[in-house]
N, C-alpha and C positions, 0 to 999 in steps of 0.2 A: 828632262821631261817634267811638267809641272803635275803635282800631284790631284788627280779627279777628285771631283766633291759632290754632294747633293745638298741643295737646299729644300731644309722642312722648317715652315715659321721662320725664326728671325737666327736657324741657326744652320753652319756651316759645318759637314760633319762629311769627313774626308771616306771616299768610299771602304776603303778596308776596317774603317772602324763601323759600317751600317749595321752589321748583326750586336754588334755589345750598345749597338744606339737602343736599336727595336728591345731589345732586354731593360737595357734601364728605362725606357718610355714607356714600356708594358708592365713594368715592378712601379713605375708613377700612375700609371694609371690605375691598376689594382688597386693604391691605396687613396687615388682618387674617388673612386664608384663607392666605396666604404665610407670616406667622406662626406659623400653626396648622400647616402644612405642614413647616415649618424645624421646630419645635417637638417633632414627633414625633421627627424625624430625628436633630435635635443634642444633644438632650437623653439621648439612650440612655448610659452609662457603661458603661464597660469595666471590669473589675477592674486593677488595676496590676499584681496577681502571683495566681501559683496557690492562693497562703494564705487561708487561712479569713476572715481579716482582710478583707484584699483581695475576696475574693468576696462576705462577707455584704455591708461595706461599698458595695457597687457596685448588689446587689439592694435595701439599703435606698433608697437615693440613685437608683435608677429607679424604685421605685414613690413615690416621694415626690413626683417630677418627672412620672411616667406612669401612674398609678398609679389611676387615678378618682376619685372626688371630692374636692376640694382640691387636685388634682395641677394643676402649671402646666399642663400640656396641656389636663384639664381647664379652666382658667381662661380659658386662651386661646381655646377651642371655645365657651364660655359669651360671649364677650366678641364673637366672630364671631357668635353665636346672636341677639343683643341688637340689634348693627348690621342684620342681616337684617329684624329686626322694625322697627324702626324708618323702616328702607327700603321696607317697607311698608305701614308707616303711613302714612310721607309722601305716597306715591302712592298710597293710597288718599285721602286728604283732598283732595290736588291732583285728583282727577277728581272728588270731591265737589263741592268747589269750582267746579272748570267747569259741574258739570252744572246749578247752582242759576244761577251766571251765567248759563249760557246759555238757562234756565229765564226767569228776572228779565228779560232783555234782549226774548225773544218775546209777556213777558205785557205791557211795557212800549211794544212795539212792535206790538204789536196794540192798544191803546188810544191810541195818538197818533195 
């Protein structure tokens, strides 16, 4: 008998392992959305001085980092975006899963 799998994203993760998937994907994502949060926060730059230098310098180097698409903030929100899918994929499968078992077990137990 070949062993069942589900596919989330680019990975193959054998059905009796989906509950310690959805843990580790939920323990990455938690420390995604804190990421994504620092992210905003730490990433802002300040100009070093009043000069032109210094200022344009500062506005390139936050929209580069904050800046929408390709900006690390962006990346980081895309990367929490991905984990959330995922975490719901798994848990959609995992109650798939139940339902057909617990489907399989009634039709089998009504016939014995």
């Amino acid at each position: 008998m070949s062993k069942q799998y589900v596919r989330v994203g680019g990975w193959r993760i054998d059905l009796d392992q989906v509950p310690a998937a959805i843990k580790i994907f939920n323990d990455a994502l938690d420390k995604a959305e804190k990421l994504t949060a620092r992210a905003k926060g730490e990433l802002q730059v300040e100009a070093m001085g009043g000069d032109d230098v210094s200022t344009g310098l500062a506005v390139e180097v936050n929209k580069r980092h904050l800046g929408g698409q390709g900006s690390t903030a962006w990346a980081t929100e895309r990367f929490r975006d991905e984990l959330v899918k995922a975490v719901a994929q798994l848990e959609s499968a995992r109650r798939h899963y139940a339902r057909v078992e617990s489907a399989s077990r009634q039709v089998l137990g009504g016939h014995g």
